[in-house]
Backbone bond lengths (Angstrom), bond angles and torsions (degrees), N, CA, C in turn:
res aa  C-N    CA-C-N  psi(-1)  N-CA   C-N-CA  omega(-1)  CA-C   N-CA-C  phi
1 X - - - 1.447 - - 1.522 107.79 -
2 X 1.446 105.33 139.66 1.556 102.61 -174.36 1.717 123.43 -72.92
3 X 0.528 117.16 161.95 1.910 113.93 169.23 1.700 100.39 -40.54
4 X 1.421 96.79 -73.41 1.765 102.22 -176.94 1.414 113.93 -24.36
5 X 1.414 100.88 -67.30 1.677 123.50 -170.89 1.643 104.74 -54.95
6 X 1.501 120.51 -47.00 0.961 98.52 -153.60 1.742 97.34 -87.95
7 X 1.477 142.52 -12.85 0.739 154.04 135.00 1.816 124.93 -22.98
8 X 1.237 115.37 -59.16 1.260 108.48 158.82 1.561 127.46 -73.62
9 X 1.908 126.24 -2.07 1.208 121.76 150.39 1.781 111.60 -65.39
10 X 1.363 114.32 -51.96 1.703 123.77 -167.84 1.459 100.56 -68.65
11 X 1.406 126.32 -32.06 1.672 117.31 -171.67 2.159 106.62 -59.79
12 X 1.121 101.31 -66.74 1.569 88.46 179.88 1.273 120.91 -53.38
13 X 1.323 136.74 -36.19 1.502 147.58 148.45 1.594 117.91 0.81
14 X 1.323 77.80 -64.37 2.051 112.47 -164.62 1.236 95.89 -65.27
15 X 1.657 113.46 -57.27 1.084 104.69 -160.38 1.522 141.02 -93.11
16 X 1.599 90.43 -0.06 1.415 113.80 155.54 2.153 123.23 -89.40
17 X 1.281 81.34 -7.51 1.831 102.27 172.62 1.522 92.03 -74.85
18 X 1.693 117.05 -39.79 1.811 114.35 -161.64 0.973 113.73 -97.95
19 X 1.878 125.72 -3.07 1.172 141.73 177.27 1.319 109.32 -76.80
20 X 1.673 104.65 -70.25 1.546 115.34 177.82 1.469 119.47 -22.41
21 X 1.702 139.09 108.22 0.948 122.70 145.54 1.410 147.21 -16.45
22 X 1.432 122.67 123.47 1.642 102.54 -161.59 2.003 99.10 -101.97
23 X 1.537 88.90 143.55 1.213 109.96 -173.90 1.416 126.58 -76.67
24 X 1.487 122.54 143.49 1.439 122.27 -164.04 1.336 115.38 -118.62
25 X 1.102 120.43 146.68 1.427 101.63 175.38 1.849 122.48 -76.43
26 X 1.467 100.38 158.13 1.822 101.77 179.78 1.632 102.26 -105.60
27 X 1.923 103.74 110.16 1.379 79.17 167.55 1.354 136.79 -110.64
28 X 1.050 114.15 -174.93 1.955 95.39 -172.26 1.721 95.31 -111.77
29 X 1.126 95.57 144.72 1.390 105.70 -179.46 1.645 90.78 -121.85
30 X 1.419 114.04 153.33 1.545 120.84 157.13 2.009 117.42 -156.52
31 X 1.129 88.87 125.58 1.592 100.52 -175.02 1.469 120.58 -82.87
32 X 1.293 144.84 77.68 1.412 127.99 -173.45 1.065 132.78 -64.30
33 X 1.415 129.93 -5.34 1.332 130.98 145.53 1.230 115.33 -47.80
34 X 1.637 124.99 -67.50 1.097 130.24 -178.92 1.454 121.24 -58.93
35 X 1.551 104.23 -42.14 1.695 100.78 -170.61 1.407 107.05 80.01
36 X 2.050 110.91 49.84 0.926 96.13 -178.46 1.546 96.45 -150.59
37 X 1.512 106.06 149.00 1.503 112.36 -176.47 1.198 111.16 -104.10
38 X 1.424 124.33 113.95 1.890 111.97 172.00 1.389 113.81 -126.61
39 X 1.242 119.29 143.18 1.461 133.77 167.74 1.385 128.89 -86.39
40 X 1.116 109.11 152.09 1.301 111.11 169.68 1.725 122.71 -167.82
41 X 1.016 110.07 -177.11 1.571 102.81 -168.62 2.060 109.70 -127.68
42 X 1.525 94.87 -11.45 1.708 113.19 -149.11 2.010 76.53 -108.67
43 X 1.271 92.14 128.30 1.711 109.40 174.98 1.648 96.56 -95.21
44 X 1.206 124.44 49.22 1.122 113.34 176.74 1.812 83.67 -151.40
45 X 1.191 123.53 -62.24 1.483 116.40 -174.54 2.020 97.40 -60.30
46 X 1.066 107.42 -50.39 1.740 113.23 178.45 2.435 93.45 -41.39
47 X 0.758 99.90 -65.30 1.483 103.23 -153.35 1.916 89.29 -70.22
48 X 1.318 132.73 -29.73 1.353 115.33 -174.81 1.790 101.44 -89.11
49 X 1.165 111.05 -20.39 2.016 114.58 152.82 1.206 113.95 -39.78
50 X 1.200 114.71 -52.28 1.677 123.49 -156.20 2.296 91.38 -93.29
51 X 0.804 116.70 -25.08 1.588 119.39 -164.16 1.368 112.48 -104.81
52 X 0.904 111.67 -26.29 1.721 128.04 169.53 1.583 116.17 -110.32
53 X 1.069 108.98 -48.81 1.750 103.58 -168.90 1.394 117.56 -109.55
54 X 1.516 111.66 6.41 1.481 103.25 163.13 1.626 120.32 96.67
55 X 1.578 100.39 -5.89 1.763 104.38 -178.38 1.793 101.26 -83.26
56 X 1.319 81.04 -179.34 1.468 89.44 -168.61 1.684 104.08 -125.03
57 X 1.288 135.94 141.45 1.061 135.13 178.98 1.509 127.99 -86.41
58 X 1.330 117.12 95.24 1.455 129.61 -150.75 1.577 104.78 -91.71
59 X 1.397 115.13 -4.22 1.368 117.05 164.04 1.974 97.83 111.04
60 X 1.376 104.95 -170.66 1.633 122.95 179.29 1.525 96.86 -84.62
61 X 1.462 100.20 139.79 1.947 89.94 -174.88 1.779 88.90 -109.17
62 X 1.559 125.02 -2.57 1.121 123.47 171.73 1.784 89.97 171.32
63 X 1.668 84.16 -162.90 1.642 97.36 -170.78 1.598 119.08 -128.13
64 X 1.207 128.97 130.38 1.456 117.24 -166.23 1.992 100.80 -147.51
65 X 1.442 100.76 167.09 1.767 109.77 -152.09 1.466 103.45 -85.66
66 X 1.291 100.10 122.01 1.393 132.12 177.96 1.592 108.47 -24.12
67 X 1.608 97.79 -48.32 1.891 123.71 -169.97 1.629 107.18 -140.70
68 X 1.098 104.21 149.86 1.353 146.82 -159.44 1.758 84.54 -47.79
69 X 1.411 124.68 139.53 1.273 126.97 178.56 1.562 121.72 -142.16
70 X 1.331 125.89 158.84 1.876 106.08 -171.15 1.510 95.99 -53.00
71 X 1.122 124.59 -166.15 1.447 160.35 -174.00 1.968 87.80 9.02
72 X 0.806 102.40 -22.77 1.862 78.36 168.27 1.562 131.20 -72.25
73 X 1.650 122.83 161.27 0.678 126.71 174.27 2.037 121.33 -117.35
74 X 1.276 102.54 163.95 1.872 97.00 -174.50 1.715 91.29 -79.33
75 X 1.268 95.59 152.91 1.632 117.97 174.56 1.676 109.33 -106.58
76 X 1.142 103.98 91.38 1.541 124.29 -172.48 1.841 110.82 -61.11
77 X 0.967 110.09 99.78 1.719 84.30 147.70 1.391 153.48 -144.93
78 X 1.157 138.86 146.95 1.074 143.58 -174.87 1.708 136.77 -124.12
79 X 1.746 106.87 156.77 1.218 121.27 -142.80 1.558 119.21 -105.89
80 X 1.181 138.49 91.22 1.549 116.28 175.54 1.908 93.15 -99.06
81 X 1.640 87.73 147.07 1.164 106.59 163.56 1.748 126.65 -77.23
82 X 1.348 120.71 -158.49 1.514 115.79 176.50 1.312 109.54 -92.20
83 X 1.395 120.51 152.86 1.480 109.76 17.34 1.642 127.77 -97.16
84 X 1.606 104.18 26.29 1.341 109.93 178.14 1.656 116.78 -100.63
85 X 1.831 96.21 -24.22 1.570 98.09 -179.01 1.548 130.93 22.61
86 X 1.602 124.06 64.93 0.827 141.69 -155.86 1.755 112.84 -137.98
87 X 1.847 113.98 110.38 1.215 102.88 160.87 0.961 142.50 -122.49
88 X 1.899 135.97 144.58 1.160 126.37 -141.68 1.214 104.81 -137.93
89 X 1.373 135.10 102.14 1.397 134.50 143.61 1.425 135.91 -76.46
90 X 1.562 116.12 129.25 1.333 105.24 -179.41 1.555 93.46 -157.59
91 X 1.508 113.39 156.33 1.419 124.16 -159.17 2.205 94.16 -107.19
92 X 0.880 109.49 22.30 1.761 126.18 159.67 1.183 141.40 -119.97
93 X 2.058 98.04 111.10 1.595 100.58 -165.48 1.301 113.19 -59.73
94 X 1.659 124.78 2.83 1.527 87.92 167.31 1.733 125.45 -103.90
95 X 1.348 96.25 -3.75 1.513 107.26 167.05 1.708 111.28 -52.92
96 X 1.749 99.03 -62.00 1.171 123.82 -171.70 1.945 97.86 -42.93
97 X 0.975 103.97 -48.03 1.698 116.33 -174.77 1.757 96.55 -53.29
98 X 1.049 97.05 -79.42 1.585 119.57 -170.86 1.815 95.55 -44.78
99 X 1.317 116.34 -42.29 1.647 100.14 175.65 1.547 128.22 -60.31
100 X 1.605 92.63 -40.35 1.674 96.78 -178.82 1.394 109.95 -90.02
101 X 1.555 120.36 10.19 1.344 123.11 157.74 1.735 119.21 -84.10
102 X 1.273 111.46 -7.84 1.353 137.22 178.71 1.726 121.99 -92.43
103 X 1.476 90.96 -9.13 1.575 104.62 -173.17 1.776 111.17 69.67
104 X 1.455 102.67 35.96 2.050 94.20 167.01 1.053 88.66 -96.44
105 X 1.646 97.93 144.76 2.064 106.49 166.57 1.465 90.84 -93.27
106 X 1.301 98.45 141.81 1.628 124.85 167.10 1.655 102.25 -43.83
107 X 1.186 107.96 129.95 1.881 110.21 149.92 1.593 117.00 -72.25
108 X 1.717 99.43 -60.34 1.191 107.79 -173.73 1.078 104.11 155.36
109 X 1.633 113.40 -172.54 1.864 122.72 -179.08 1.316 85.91 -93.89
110 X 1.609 116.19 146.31 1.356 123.76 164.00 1.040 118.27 -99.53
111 X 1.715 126.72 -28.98 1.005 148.66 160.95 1.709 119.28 176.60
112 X 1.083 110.66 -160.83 1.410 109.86 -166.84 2.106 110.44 -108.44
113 X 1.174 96.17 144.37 1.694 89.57 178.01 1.269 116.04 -134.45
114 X 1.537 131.40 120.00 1.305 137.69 -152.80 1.654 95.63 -67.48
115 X 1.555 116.82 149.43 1.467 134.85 177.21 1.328 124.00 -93.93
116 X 1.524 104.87 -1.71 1.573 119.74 179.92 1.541 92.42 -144.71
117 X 1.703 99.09 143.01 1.241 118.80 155.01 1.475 123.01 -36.32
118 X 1.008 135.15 137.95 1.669 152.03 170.66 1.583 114.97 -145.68
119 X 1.462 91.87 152.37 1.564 86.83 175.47 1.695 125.07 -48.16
120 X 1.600 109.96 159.10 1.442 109.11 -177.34 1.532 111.74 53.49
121 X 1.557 131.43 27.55 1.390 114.90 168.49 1.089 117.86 -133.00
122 X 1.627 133.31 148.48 1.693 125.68 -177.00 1.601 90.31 -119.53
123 X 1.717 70.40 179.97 2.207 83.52 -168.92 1.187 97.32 -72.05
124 X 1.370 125.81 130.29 1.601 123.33 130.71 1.470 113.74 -55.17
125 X 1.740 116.43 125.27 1.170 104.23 172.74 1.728 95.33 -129.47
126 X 1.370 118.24 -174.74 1.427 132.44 -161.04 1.278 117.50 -139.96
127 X 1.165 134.44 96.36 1.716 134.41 176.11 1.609 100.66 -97.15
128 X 1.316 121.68 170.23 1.472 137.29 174.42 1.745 102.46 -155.49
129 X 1.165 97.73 141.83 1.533 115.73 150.66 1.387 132.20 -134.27
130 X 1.469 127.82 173.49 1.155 109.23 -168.39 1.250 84.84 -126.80
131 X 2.164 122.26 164.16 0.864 123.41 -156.34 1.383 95.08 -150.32
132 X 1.657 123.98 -176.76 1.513 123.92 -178.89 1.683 109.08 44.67
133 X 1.679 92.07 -177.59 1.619 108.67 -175.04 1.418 112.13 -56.27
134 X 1.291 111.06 110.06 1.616 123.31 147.90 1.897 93.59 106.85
135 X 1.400 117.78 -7.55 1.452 155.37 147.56 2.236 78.32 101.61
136 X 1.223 136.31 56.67 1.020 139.50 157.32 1.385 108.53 -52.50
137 X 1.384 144.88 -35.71 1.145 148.06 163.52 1.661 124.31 -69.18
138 X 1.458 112.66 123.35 1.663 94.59 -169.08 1.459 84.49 -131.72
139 X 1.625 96.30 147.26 2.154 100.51 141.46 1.245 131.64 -98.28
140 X 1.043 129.67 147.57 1.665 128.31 154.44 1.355 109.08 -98.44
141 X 1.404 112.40 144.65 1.584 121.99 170.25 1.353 116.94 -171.07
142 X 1.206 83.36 132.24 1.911 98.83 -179.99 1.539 125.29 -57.88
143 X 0.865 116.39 157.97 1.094 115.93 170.62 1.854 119.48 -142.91
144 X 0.966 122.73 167.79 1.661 116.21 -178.68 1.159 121.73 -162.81
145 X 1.738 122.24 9.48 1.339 128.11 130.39 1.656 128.72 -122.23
146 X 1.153 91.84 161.01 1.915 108.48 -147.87 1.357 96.16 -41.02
147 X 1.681 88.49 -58.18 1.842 113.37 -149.03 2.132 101.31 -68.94
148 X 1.180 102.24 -13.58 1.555 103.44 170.37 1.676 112.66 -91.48
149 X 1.663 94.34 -17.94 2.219 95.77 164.59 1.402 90.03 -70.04
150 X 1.332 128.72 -70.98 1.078 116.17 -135.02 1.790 108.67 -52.43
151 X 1.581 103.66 -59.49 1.164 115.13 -174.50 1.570 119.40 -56.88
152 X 1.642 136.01 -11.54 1.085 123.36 136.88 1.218 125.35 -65.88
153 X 1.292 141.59 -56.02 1.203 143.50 162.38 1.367 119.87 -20.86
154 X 1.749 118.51 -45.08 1.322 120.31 172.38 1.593 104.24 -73.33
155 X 1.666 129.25 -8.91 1.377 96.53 -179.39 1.948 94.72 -115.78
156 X 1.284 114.43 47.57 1.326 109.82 174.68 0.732 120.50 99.96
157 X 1.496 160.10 26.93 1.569 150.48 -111.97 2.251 71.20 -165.93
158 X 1.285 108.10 145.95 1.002 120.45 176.40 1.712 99.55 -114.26
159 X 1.431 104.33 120.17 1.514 117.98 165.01 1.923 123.30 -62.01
160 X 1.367 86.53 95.81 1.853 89.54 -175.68 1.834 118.18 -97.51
161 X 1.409 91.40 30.41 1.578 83.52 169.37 1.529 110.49 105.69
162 X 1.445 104.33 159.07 1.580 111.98 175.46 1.708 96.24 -87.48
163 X 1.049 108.03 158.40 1.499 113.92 158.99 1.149 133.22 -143.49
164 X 0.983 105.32 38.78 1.570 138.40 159.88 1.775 101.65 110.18
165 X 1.424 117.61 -159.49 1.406 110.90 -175.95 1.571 120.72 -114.79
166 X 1.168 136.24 165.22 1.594 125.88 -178.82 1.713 84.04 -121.55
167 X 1.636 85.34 171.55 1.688 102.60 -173.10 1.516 108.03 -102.92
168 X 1.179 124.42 122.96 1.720 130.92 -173.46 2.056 97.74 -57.67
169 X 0.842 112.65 -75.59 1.412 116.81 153.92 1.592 133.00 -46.17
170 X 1.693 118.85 146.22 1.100 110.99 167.75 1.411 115.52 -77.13
């Protein structure tokens, strides 16, 4: 193959390699005082979690797009304080509705999470429980293998849905 030729196979390649949004990691934060799971994508809100408020850094639970992408959606989240101290991300305007009908202030978009399977990606999925008197206190938390749904689910954890998938890779 000539230079030319093989050059006009690698040019669209590249330049959909330079298009693609670059991917961030999602990390999970969780507080055991609170009984609370939070995400984030920003190594700066992640590290003042862990230095100020007592969470602990449980690592990347996967990887999701920096910027807005076809068939994806933004990964919303939001915050109530105590005595419910509870945080909830989810990439559905009617959750999103139903939260700020609950009085959580928005955090923000952390980033975006595709709504269909693609290569290299598993389900993000979402359990909650509720906790304390009358269980007024709840968590949300992701999850992204099966056999860790199932086994919350068997200890009470209510199954809230896929919410689309994260990327095992950056």
């Amino acid at each position: 193959m000539s230079a030319a030729a093989l050059a006009g196979v690698l040019a669209p390649a590249l330049l959909a390699a330079e298009m693609a949004a670059p991917r961030v990691p999602l990390y999970w934060l969780y507080n055991v005082a609170e009984t609370d799971s939070a995400y984030t994508v920003s190594e700066d809100r992640r590290d003042r979690l862990v230095r100020e408020r007592g969470y602990s850094d449980m690592g990347p639970i996967g990887y999701i797009d920096a910027a807005a992408q076809p068939n994806a959606r933004p990964l919303r989240c939001f915050y109530i304080g105590p005595p419910k101290t509870d945080t909830s991300c989810t990439t559905s305007a009617v959750e999103q509705k139903i939260l700020r009908g609950l009085a959580y202030e928005e955090i923000g978009v952390e980033g975006y999470v595709p709504i269909e399977r693609l290569a290299g990606t598993i389900v993000l999925y979402r359990v909650s429980r509720g906790y304390g008197e009358g269980n007024r206190d709840r968590e949300h938390r992701f999850v992204v293998d099966p056999d860790e749904l199932k086994r919350l689910r068997k200890l009470g954890w209510t199954y809230d849905g896929s919410k689309g998938f994260v990327y095992r890779v950056p």
